[in-house]
C-alpha positions as MATLAB code, in Angstrom:
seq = 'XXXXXXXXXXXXXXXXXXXXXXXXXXXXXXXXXXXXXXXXXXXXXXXXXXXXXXXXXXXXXXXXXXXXXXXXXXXXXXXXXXXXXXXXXXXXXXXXXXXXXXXXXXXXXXXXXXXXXXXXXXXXXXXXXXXXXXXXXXXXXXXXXXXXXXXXXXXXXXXXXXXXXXXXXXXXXXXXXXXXXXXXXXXXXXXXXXXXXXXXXXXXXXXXXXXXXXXXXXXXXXXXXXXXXXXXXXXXXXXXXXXXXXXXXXXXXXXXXXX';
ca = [
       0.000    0.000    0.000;
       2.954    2.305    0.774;
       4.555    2.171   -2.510;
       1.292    2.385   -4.531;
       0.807    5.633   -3.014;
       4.195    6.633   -3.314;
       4.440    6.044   -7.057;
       0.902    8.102   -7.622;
       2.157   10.786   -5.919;
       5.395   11.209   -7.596;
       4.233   10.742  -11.267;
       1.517   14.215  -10.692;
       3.205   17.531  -11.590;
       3.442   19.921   -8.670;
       0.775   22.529   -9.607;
       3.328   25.561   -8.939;
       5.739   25.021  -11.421;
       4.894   26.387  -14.751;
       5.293   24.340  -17.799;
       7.654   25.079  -20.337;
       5.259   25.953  -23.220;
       3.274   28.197  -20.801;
       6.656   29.984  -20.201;
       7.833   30.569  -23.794;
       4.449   32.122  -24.602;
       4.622   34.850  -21.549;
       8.021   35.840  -22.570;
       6.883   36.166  -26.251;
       3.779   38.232  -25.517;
       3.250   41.785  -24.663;
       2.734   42.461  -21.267;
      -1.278   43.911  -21.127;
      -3.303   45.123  -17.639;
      -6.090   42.749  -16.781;
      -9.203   43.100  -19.080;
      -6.856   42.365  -22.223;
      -7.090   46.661  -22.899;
      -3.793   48.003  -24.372;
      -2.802   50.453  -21.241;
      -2.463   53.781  -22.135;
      -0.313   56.818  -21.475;
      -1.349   59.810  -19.081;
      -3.526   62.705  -20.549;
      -1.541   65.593  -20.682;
      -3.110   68.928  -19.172;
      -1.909   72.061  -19.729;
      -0.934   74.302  -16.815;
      -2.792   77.396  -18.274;
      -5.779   78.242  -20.935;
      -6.330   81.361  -22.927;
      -9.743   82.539  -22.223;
     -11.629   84.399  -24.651;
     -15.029   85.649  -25.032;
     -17.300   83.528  -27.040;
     -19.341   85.943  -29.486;
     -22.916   84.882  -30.022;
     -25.248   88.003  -30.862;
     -28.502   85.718  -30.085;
     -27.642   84.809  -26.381;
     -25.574   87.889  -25.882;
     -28.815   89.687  -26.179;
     -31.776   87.402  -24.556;
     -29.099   85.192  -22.209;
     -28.409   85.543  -18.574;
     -25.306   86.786  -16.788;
     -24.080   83.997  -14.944;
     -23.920   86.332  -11.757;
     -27.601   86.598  -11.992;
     -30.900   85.049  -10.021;
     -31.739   83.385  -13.063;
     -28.536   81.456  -13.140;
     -28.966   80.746   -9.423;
     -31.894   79.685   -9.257;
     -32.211   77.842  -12.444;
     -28.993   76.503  -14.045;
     -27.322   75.778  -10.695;
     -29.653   72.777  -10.498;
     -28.252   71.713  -14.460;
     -24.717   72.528  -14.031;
     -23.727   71.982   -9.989;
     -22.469   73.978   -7.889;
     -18.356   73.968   -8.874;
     -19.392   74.815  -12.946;
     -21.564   77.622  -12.099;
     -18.913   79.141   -9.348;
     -15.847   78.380  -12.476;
     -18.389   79.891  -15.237;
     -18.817   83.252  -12.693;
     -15.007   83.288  -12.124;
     -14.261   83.599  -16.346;
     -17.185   86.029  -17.063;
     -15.471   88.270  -14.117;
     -12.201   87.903  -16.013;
     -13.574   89.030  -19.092;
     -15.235   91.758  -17.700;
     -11.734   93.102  -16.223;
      -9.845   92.031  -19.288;
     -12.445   92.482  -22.217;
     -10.211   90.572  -24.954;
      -9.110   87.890  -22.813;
      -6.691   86.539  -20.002;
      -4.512   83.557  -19.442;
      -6.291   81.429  -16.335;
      -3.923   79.442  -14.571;
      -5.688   76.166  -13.945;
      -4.068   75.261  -10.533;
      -4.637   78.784   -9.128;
      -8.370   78.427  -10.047;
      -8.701   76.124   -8.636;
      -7.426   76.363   -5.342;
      -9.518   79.399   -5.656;
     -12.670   77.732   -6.021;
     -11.810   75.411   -3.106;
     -11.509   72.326   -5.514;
      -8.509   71.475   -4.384;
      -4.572   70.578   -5.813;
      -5.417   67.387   -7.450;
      -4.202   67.122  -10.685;
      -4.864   65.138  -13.812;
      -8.382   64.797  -16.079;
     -10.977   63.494  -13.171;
     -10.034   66.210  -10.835;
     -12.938   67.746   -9.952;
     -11.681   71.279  -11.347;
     -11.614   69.528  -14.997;
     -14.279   68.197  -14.212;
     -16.411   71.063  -13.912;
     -14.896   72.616  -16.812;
     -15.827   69.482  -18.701;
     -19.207   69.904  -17.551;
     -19.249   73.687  -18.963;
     -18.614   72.162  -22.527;
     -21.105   69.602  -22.352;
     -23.612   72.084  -21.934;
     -22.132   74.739  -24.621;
     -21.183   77.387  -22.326;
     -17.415   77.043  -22.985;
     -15.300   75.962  -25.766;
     -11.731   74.840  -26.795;
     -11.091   76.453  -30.300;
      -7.454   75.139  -30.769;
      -3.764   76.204  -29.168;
      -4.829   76.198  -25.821;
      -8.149   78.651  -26.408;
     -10.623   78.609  -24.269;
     -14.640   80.221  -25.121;
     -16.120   81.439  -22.741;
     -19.956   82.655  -23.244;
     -20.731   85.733  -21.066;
     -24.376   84.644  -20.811;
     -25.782   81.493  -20.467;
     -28.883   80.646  -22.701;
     -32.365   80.093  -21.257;
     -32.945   76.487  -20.154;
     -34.658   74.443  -23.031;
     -37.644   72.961  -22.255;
     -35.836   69.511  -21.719;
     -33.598   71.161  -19.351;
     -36.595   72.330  -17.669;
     -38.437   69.143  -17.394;
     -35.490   67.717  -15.706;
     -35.983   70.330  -12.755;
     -37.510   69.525   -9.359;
     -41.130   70.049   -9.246;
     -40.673   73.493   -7.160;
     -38.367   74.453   -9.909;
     -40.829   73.873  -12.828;
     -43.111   75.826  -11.236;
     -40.675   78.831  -10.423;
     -39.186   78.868  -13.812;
     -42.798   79.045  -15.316;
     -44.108   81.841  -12.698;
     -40.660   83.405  -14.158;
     -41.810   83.235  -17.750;
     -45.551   84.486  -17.056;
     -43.052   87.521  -15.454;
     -41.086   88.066  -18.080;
     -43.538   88.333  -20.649;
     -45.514   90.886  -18.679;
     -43.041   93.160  -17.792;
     -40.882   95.321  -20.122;
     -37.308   94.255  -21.211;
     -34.530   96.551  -19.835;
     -33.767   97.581  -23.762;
     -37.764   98.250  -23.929;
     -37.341  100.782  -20.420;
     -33.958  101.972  -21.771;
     -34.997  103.047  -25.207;
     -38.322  104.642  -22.717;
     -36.511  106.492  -19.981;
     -33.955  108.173  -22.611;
     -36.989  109.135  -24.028;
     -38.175  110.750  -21.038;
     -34.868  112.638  -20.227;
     -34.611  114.395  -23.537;
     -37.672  115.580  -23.199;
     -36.787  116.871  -19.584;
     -34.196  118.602  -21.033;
     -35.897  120.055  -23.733;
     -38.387  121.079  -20.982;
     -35.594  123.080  -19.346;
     -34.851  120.748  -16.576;
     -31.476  120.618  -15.555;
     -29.571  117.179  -15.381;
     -30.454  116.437  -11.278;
     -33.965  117.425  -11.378;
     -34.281  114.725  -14.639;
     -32.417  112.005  -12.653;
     -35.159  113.055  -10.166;
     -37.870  112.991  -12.096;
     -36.692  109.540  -13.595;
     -36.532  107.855   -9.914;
     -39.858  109.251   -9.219;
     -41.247  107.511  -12.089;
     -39.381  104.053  -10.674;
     -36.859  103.932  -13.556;
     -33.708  101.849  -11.792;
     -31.608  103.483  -10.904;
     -28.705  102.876  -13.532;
     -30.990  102.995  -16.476;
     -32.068  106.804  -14.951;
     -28.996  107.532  -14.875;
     -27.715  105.955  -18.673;
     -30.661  107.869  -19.708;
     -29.803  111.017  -18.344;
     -26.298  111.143  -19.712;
     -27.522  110.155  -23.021;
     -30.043  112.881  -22.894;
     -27.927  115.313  -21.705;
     -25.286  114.940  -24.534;
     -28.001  114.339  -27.182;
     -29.453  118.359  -25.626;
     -26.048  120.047  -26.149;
     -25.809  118.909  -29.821;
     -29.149  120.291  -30.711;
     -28.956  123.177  -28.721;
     -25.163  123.733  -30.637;
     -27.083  122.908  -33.896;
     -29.727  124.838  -33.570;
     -27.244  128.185  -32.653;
     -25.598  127.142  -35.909;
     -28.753  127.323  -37.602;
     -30.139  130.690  -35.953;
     -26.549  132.198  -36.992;
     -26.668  131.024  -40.366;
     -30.150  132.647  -40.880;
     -29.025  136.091  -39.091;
     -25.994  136.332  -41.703;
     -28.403  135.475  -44.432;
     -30.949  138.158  -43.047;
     -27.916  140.815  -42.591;
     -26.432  140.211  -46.108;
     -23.486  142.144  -47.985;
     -26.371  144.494  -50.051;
     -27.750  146.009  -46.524;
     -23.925  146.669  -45.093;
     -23.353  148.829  -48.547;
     -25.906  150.225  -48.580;
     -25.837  151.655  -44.818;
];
């Protein structure tokens, strides 16, 4: 019985030691991470972006600054918290640097509290990423970044997608907007209103005045009443032009002889 066993036991393989085809093959083939994907080399990011403003005369005129309630209260919900915070950040550097500005990404983004981590699921790229999803930013080549200064509307999809309270807010917000006039409506209106002031013989206080009386904010009171102002002293210079013209013409060269 002892050398039955024996003999058995010596004529299996020992399960740890690799056979010798096995071993060729390994050495032949390329060495690939588990899930038989090639592995692939790190994503470079660059240190810095060029920011510039994107140009779009449709949103520029009916869109929402990203500082705004709107963008609060509506797109924070689309975008999160970190996108709408980066999106504020470049809009403020365009409005100090009109052409553009180089944003250091690291900076930023110790800035906006999200932290040093580096590399393409850092959740400063992240939220950048997210920006371009939704079209508010775009890379146009050699490090470019486009920024939109104000953010669309939400779609109706967008809107859907809302909570419940939301919905209902955004539409209370529509039924607003449509009722009341646009600022370019009470803009064109109030300079209006302070030319004829002027041509009243108000002076430019008493207009500003009048303007707050009649609940005109107060930056459009006072647009209008530098607009108005300036618009006054050209006619008033015209009109002496004209007056002078027609004296000369009334006091010609015949009536000087003949005196």
């Amino acid at each position: 019985m002892t050398s039955s066993t024996s003999s058995s036991t010596s004529s299996t393989p020992s399960s740890s030691t690799p056979s010798s085809p096995s071993t060729h093959d390994d050495h032949h083939a390329p060495a690939r991470p588990s899930g038989g994907a090639p592995r692939r080399g790190p994503e470079v990011v660059p240190a810095h972006l060029l920011v510039r403003p994107w140009v779009d005369p449709v949103v520029d005129q009916v869109g929402h600054d990203p500082r705004s309630a709107y963008v609060e209260q509506f797109w924070l919900a689309t975008l999160g918290p970190s996108t709408t915070w980066l999106l504020r950040r470049l809009v403020s550097g365009l409005d100090e640097a009109p052409d553009g500005f180089e944003l250091d990404l690291a900076t930023t983004a110790r800035a906006l509290g999200l932290g040093t981590r580096a590399g393409r699921n850092s959740p400063f790229l992240r939220a950048l990423e997210r920006s371009r999803q939704f079209s508010l930013t775009r890379e146009t080549g050699d490090g470019i970044l486009a920024v939109r200064r104000r953010l669309p509307p939400l779609s109706r999809h967008q809107v859907a997608r809302l909570p419940l309270p939301l919905q209902q807010a955004h539409e209370q917000w529509l039924l607003g907007a449509l009722a009341r006039p646009s600022v370019e409506d009470q803009r064109r209106r109030a300079r209006r209103l302070a030319l004829s002031l002027f041509e009243l013989g108000e002076d430019r206080e008493s207009a500003e005045h009048q303007l707050h009386r009649w609940r005109f904010h107060p930056a459009v009171a006072h647009d209008a009443v530098n607009w108005g102002w300036d618009r006054h002293r050209v006619a008033a210079k015209a009109a002496a032009r004209q007056h002078e013209a027609w004296a000369e013409r009334d006091c010609g060269p015949g009536q000087g002889d003949a005196a």
